[in-house]
KESE-770326 format. One record per residue (C-alpha): x, y, z; residue number from 0; chain. Coordinates in Angstrom, 2 decimals. Layout:
[[X; Y; Z]; NUM; A] ...
//
This chain:
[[24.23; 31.82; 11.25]; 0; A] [[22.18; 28.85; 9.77]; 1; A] [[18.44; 29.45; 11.11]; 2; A] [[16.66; 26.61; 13.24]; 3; A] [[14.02; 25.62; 10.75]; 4; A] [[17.61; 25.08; 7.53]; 5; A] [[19.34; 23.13; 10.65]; 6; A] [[15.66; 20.73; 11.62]; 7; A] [[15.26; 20.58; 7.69]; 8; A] [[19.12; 18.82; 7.23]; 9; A] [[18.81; 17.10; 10.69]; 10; A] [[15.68; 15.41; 8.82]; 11; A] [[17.05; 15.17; 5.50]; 12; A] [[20.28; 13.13; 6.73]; 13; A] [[18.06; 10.97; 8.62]; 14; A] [[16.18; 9.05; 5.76]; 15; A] [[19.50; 9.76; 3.38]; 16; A] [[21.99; 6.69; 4.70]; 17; A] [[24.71; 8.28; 1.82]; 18; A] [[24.31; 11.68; 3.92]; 19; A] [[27.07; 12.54; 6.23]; 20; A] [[25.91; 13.70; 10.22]; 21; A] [[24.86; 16.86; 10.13]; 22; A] [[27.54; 20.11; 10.75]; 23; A] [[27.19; 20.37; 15.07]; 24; A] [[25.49; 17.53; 16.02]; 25; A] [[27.52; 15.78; 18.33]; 26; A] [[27.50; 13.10; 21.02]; 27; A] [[27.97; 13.42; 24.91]; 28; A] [[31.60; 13.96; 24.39]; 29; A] [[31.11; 16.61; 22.15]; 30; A] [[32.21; 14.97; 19.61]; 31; A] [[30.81; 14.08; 16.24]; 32; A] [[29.65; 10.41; 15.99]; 33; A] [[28.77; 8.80; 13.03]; 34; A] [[27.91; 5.74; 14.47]; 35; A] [[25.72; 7.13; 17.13]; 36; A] [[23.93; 8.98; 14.38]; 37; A] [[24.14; 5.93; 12.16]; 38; A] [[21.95; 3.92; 15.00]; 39; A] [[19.29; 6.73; 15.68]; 40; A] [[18.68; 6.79; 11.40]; 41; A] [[18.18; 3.09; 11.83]; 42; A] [[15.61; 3.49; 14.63]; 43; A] [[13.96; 6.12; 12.48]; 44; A] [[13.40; 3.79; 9.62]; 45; A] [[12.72; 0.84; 12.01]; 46; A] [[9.50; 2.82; 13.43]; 47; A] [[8.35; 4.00; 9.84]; 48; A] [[8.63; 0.44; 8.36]; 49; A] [[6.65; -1.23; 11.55]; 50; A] [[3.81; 1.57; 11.04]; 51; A] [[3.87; 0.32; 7.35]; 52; A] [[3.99; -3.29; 8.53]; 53; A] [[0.53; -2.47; 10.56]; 54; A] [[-0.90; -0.56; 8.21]; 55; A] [[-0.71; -3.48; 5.01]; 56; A] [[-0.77; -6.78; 6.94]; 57; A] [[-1.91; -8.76; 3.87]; 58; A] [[0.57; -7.05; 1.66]; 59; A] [[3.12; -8.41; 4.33]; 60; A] [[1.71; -11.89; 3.90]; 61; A] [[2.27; -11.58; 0.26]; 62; A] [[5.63; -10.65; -0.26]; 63; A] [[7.23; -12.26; 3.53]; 64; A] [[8.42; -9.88; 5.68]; 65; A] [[12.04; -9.48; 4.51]; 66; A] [[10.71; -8.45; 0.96]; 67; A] [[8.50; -6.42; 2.67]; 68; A] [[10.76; -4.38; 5.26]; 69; A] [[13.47; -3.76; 2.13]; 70; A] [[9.91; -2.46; -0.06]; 71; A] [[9.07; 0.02; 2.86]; 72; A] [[12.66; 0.98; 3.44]; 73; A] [[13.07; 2.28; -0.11]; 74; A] [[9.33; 4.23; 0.41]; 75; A] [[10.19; 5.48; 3.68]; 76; A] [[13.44; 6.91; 2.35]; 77; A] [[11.87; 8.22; -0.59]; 78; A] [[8.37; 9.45; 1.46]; 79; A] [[9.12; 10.85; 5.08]; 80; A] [[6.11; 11.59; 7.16]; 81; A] [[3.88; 14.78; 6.58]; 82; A] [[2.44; 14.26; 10.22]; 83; A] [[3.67; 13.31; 12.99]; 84; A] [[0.39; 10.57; 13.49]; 85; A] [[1.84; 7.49; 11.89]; 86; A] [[-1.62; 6.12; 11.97]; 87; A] [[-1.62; 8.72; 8.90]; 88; A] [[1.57; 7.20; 7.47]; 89; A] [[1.12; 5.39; 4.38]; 90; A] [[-1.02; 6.77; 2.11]; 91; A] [[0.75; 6.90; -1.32]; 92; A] [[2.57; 3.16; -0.28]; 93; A] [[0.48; 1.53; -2.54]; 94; A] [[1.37; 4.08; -5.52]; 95; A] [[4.61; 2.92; -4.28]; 96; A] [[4.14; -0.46; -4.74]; 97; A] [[2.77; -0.13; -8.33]; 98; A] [[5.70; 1.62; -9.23]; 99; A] [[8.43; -0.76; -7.44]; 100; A] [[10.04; -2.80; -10.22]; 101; A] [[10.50; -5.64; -8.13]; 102; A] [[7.02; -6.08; -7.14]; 103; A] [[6.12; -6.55; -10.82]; 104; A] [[5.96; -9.97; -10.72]; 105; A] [[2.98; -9.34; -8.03]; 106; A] [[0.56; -6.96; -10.25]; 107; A] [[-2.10; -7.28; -8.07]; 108; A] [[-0.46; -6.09; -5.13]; 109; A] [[-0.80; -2.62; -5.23]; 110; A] [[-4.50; -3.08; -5.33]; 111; A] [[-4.51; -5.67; -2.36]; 112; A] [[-2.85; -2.78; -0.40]; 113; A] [[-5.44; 0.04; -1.89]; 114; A] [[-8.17; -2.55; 0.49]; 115; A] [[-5.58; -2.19; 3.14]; 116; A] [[-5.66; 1.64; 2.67]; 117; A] [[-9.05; 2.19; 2.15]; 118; A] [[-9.96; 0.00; 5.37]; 119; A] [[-7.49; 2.03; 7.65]; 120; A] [[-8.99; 5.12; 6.09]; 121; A] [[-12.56; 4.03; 7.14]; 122; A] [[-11.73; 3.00; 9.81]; 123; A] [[-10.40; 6.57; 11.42]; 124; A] [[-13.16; 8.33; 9.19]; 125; A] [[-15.34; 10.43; 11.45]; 126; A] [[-18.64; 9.23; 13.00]; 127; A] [[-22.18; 9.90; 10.81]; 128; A] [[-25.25; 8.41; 11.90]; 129; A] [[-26.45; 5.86; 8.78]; 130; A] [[-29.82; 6.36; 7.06]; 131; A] [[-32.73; 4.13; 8.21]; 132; A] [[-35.35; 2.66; 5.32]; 133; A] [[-37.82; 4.56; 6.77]; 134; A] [[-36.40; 7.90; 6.25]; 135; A] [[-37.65; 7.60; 2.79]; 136; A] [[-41.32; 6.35; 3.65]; 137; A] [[-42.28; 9.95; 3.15]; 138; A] [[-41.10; 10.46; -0.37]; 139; A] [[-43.34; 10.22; -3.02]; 140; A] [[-43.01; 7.20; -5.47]; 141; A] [[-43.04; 9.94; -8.79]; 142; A] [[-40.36; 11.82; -7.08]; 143; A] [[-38.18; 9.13; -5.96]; 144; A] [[-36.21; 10.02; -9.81]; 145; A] [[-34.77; 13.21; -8.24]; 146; A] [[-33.64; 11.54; -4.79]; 147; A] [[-29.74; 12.75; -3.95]; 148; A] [[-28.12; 10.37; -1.59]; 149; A] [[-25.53; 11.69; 0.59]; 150; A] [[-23.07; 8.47; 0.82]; 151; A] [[-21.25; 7.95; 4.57]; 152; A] [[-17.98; 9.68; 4.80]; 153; A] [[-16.12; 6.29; 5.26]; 154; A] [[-17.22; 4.89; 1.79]; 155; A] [[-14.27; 3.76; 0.18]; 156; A] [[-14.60; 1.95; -3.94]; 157; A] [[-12.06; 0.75; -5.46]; 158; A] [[-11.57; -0.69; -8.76]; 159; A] [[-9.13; -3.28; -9.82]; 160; A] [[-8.17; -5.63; -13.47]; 161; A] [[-7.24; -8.57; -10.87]; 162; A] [[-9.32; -10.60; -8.30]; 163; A] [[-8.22; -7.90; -5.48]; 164; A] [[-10.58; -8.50; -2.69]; 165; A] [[-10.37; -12.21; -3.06]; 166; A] [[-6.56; -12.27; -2.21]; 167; A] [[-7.02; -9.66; -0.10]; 168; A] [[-9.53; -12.14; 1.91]; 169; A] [[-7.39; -14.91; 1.85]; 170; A] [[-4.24; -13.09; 3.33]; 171; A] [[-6.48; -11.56; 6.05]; 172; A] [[-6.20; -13.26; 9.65]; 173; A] [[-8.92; -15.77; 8.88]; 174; A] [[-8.23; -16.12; 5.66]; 175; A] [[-7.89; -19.33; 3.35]; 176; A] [[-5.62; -19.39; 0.31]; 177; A] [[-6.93; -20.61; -2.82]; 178; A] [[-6.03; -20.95; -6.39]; 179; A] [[-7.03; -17.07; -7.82]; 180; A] [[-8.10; -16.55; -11.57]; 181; A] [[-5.90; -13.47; -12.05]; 182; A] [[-7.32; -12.58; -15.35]; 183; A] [[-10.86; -11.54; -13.04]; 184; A] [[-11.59; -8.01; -12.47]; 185; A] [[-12.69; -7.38; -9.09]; 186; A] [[-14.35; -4.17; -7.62]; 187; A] [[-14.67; -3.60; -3.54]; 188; A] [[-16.39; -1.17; -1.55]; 189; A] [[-15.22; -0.45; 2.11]; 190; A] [[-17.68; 1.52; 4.67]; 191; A] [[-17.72; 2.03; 8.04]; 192; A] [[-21.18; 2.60; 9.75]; 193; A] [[-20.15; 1.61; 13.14]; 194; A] [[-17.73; 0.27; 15.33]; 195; A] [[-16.48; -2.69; 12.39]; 196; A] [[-15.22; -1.71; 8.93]; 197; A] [[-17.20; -3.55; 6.01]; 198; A] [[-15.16; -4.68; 3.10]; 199; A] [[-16.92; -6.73; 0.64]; 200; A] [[-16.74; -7.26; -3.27]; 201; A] [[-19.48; -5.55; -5.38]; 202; A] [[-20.08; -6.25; -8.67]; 203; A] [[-19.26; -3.31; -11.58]; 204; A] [[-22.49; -1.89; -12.48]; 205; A] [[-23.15; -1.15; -8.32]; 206; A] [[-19.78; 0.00; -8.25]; 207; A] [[-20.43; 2.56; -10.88]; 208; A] [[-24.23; 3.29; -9.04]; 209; A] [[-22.54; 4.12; -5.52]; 210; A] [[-19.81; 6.10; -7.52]; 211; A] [[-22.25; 8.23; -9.50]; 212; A] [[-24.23; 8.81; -6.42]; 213; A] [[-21.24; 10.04; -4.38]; 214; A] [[-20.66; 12.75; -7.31]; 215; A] [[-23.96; 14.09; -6.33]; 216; A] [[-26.20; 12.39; -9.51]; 217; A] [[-29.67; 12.26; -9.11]; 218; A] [[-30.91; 8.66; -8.54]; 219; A] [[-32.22; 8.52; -12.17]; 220; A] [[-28.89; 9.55; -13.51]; 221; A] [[-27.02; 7.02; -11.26]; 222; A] [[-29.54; 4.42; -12.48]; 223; A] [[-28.68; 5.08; -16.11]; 224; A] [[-25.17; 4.84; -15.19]; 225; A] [[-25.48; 1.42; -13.70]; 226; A] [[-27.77; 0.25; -16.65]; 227; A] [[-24.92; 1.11; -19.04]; 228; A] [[-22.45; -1.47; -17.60]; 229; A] [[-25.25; -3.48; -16.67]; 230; A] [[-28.46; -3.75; -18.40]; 231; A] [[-30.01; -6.03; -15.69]; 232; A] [[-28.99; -3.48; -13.04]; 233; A] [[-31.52; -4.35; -10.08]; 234; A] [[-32.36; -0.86; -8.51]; 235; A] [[-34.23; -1.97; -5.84]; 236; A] [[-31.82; -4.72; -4.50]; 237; A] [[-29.29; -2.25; -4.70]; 238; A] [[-30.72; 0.23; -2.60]; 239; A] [[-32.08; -1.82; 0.10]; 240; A] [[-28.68; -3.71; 0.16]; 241; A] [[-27.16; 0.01; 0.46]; 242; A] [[-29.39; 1.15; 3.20]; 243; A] [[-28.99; -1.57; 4.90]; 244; A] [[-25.24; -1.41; 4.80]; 245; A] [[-25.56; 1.75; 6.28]; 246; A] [[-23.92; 3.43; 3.27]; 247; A] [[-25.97; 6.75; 3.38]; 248; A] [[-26.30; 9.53; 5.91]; 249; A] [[-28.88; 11.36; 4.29]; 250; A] [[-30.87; 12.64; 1.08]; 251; A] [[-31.85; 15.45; -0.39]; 252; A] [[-35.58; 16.11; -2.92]; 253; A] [[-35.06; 18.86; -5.08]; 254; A] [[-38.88; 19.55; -4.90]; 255; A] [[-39.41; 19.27; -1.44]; 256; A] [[-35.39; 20.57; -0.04]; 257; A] [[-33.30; 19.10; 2.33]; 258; A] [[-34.14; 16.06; 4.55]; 259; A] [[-32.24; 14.33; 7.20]; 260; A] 
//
């Protein structure tokens, strides 16, 4: 006798698999087998995973129209059921997806406009942490200031991108403009979430590459150097007010003096 969790697993496997007969037993209110019934219940399946998609990557939507788009998420959902049953989860690896999806190659940039998308949802649910306030550091002393460890908020998002991402990104969002684009920019954007509205904004590459080395636990010297590489007139100061004031950290720690918070 075919266990519960075999006959669930080919019940879901026939779902996103239109080429898949209906399942051995499952039949209608005439006990019957119904391949149309089934046939309409698949396509309600795929209709709810493709409107969470189409929620999820508005701008991407924009893009592409919405007939392009629907056929893109079709193929995903097919291809990528959901692990959870939140479909405020649902989407994660979609813009993998789209950098993979040979008909979208005439849209390079696309994958990284949905990354944004991503990144913003992901903020967006990321759990609560109260931001650091400027004078939180008032205490540490100017000669030690080298050894500072900045804890960055757990809805910091950076992403990196070869084409002007967060400028089309803007411009498909609600309010958005379009423009002509320079696709041959590079673009880098940082996404946080220190209260109730996400913050998406473009950052140049050398802060990009400070919040980055700060979030893999670098010292603030370290970090420093690492913005100075890509940037030799890498403003320190500027970048950390502009950080604290963003609300980008949650707390520090002094290796001479221990944790603060």
């Amino acid at each position: 006798m075919t266990r519960l969790p075999e006959r669930l697993g080919e019940f879901a496997s026939a779902l996103l698999a239109p080429e898949r007969p209906v399942p051995e037993g499952l039949v209608g209110p005439d006990g019957e087998p119904s391949a149309r019934r089934f046939a309409v219940y698949r396509n309600n399946v795929f209709v709810g995973l493709i409107d969470a998609l189409r929620a999820g990557f508005p701008c991407t939507v924009r893009l592409v129209g919405d007939e392009f788009f629907a056929a893109m998420a079709r193929v995903f959902a097919a291809a990528t059921p959901p692990s959870s049953p939140v479909l405020l989860r649902y989407g994660a690896e979609f813009p993998d997806f789209i950098a993979s999806f040979p008909p979208a190659e005439s849209l390079p940039y696309l994958a990284d406009v949905a990354r944004i998308e991503r990144a913003a949802t992901e903020a967006y649910h990321e759990r609560e942490a109260v931001p650091l306030t400027p004078s939180a550091l008032a205490g540490v002393p100017p000669d030690q200031a080298s050894m500072l460890r900045f804890r960055l908020h757990p809805s910091v998002r950076l992403l990196r991108s070869p084409y002007p991402a967060f400028t089309i990104w803007r411009m498909n969002a609600a309010d958005g403009k379009p423009a002509p684009v320079d696709l041959s920019e590079a673009q880098d954007t940082m996404v946080l979430r220190p209260d109730a509205e996400v913050d998406v904004r473009q950052v140049v590459p050398a802060s990009h590459d400070f919040v980055a080395a700060l979030g893999r636990g670098l010292a603030l010297s370290q970090a420093t150097e690492t913005a100075l590489a890509k940037d030799s007139d890498f403003d320190l100061s500027e970048n950390l007010r502009e950080l604290i004031q963003m609300g980008a950290f949650i707390g520090f720690e002094l290796e001479t003096r221990g944790a603060q918070p």
